[in-house]
N, C-alpha and C positions, 0 to 999 in steps of 0.2 A: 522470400522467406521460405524455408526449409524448414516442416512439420514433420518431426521424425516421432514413434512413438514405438515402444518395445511392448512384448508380449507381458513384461514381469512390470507395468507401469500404473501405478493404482492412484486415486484420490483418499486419504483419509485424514480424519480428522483427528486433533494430538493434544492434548496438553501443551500448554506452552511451557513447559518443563523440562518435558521428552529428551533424553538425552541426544535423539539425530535430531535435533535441532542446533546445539551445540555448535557443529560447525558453519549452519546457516547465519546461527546472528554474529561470530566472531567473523565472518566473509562483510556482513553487513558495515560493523565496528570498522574493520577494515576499509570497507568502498567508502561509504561517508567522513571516515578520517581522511583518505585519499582525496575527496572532492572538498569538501571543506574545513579538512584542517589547520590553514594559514588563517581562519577570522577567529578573529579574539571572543573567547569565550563558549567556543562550540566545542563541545563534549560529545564523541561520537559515543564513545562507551556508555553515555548516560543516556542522550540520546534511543540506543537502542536497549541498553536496560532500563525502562524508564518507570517500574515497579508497578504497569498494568497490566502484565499477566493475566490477573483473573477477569479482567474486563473481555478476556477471549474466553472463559468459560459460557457453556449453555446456561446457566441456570441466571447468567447477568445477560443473554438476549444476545453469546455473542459463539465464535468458533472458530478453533487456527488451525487452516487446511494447510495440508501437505499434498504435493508430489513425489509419489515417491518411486522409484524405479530401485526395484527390491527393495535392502532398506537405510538407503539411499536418496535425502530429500533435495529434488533437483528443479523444486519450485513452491513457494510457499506465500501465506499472506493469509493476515486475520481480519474478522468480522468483531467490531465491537457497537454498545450502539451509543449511537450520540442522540437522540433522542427520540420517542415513542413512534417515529417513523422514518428516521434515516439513521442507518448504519457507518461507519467510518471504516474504510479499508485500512490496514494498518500493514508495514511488515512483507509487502511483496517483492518478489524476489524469485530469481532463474539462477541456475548455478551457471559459473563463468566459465566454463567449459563445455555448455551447452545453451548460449545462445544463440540466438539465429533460428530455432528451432521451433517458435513458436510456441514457448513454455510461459511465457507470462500470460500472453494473448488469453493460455486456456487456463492459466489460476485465473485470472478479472472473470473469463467467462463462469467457472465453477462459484467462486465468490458474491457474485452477482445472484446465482441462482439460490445458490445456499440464502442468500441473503433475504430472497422472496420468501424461499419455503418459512424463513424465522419470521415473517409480517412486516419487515421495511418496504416502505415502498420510494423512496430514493438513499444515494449514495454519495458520501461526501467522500472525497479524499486530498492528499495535496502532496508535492512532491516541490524538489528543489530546483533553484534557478542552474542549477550544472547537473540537471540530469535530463538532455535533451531526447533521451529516448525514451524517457520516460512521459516525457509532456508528448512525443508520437502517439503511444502508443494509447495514451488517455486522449487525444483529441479523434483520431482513428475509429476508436472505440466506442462513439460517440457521447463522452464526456463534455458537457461544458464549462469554458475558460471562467472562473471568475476572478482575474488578476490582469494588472497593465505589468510588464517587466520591467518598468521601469521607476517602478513605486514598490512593488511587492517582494518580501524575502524568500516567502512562498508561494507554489503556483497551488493556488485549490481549486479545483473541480466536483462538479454535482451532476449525477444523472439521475433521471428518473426511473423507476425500475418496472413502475405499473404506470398505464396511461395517464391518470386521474393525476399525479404526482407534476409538481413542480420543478424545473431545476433553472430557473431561470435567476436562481435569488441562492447565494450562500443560506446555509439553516439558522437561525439566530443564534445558537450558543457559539459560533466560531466568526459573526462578524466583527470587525473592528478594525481598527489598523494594524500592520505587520509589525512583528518584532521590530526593535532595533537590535541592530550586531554591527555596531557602527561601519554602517556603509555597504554592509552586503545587497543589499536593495538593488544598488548598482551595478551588481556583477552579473557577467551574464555567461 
């Protein structure tokens, strides 16, 4: 992996509104229509508009960072919280003309911290069974699996952010069983 970083390359934190975001979640709409637009009933556009924006505002416990190289957002991902001590990453994301580069690696890293300074002390998140680099880079990262692929739609992972924190156990408001999208379960 190739960490490239330019002099005009900043972290800041956005309104999930922001107009340079715009072409980040229409890339998003894009990748996920691509990967799972053949199962019946998945709504990538909904999916990524999914009307909790202000769940990434600060004053709900939450924050959506950018990457931005000038102003140019070239990796992003929100902080919202799912409960009085774990945070849910939401929304992360490299632009595709600059991966390889080491740019998700250092949103999860920013994310993570962000995520301390706000009082979480673990991290739930979850990504899809076709997004194999995504499950890298969260297992890498030392995230733990909590999913069989072969029962599960989604792969969710928990790390702990402070020693004292658990992550050996999904958070209770997200256990249960997986969606049904008749038969995605299966797919790998």
């Amino acid at each position: 992996m190739t960490t490239t970083t330019t002099a005009t390359e900043r972290f800041e934190m956005l309104d999930p509104h922001d107009e340079r975001l715009v072409p980040v979640l229409e890339e998003l709409v894009r990748d996920y229509h691509d990967r799972y637009g053949d199962i019946d009933g998945h709504d990538a556009r909904a999916e990524v508009y999914d009307g909790s924006a202000e769940k990434f505002f600060p004053e709900e416990r939450g924050a959506f960072i950018a990457l931005l190289d000038g102003d140019t957002a070239i990796a992003t991902g929100g902080i919202r919280r799912l409960d009085d001590t774990t945070a849910e990453f939401k929304k992360i994301w490299s632009h595709p003309e600059r991966r390889g580069q080491g740019l998700a690696r250092r949103m999860l890293d920013k994310l993570e911290e962000t995520s301390r300074e706000l009082g979480y002390e673990k991290v739930y998140l979850m990504t899809g069974p076709r997004q194999p680099e995504a499950d890298r880079l969260y297992q890498r990262s030392g995230y733990t699996p909590h999913f069989d692929a072969s029962e599960f739609v989604v792969h969710p992972y928990v790390k702990a952010l402070v020693p004292e924190a658990n992550a050996d156990a999904l958070p209770e408001s997200v256990r249960g069983p997986a969606p049904d999208f008749d038969g995605i379960a299966k797919l790998s």
